[in-house]
Phi, psi and omega in degrees: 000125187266157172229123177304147172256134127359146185247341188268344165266132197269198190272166172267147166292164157255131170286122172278139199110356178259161184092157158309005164246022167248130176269138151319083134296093200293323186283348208288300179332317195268353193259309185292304171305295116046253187298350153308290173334317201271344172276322176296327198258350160316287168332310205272338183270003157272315171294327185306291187301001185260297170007275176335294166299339173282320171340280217286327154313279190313303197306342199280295192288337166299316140310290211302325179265350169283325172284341188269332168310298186318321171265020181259321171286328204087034181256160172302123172249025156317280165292341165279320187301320168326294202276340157317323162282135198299157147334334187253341177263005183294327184327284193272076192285163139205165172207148187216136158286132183262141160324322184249035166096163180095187194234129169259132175220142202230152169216169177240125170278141185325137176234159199292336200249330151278113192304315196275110164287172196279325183282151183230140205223134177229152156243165158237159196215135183221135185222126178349168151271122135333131161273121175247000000 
């Protein structure tokens, strides 16, 4: 009885790294993880700073309707956009009234490693004026 190989199994390989002409580098792993480390914390202080900037966004628009309710009633919206906002974006607030009604609120975004940046992110929101 003879035994057939498969058409589907292919010729065998040599394992790299087997045999007698190859060496053991016990450190390479550890040298490779090394130089790895400073692209991993590169990675995350880039996601960390995207974060940051969506953050500031949602928070941006979040003020503008809170000033444009406030400037709809006829209260200041200045001091609403204001108290809408966390504590670390208030310094550079500004809010401007638009001409064709509504609210602008402009802020800067947080950078991981200056807080204050140089980009600045605005939203704007309009809400009818109330007649009283």
């Amino acid at each position: 009885m003879t035994l057939h190989r498969s058409r589907t199994e292919g010729p065998r390989r040599a394992r790299v790294g087997s045999g007698s002409g190859a060496r053991s580098c016990p450190g390479q792993a550890s040298v490779e993880l090394l130089a790895a480390v400073p692209f991993v914390l590169l990675a995350g202080a880039l996601a960390w700073q995207m974060a940051l900037a969506g953050w500031t966004v949602w928070m941006s628009a979040h003020a503008a309707r809170t000033a444009a309710r406030a400037d709809a009633v006829g209260k200041a919206a200045g001091p609403a956009a204001r108290s809408a906002l966390p504590s670390t974006l208030r310094p550079d607030l500004e809010v401007d009234r638009l001409k064709a009604g509504g609210v602008r609120v402009r802020v800067s975004v947080p950078l991981l490693l200056d807080w204050r940046g140089p980009v600045r992110v605005s939203a704007s929101s309009s809400l009818g004026r109330q007649s009283r």
